[in-house]
N, C-alpha and C positions, 0 to 999 in steps of 0.2 A: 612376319619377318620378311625383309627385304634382300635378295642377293643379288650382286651384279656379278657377271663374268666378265675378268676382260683380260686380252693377251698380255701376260707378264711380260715382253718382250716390245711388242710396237705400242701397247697402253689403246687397242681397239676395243670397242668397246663393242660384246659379241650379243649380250641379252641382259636380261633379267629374270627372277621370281619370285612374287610376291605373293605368296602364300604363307602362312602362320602354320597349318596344320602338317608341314611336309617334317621327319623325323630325319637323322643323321643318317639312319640307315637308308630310307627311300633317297636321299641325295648322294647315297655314297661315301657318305665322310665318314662312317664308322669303320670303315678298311684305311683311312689312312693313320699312321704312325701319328700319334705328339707331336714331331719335329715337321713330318710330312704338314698337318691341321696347322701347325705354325708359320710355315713356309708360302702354304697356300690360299689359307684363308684369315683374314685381315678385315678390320672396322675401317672405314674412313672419317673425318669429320664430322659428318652428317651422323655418323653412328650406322651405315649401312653397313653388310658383310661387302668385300669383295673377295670373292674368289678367282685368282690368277693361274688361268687355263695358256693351252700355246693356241693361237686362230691356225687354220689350215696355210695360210701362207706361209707362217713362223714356222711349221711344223714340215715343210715343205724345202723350204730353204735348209733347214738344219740338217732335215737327211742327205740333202743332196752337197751339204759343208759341213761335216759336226764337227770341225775344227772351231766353229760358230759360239758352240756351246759353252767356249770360255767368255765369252763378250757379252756383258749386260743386259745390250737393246740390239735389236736387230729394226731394218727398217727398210721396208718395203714400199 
């Protein structure tokens, strides 16, 4: 299984993990809600996961405007 991270926000592309043996729980995704696991993790074309994380810039930016928080894309 392949998964990419990339910021939901600027569309940066932060890593990857290609490992098969890793569980939901070792990634963490067993904590998040149905709608959370909907929201954030996504196939692409290709059939990869992408999981959309915030990169430190986006997450940066927001604290210091989370008036932000209503706007789509942020871009830096």
């Amino acid at each position: 299984m392949r998964l990419e991270y990339i910021c939901r926000y600027c569309q940066t592309w932060l890593g990857s993990i290609d490992r098969g043996d890793l569980s939901d729980q070792q990634l963490g995704f067993d904590r998040l809600t149905p709608e959370e696991r909907e929201d954030i993790i996504t196939s692409n074309i290709n059939g990869i996961q992408q999981v959309r994380i915030i990169c430190e810039t986006c997450q940066q930016t927001l604290e210091e405007n989370p008036d932000l928080y209503l706007l789509p894309q942020l871009f830096h």
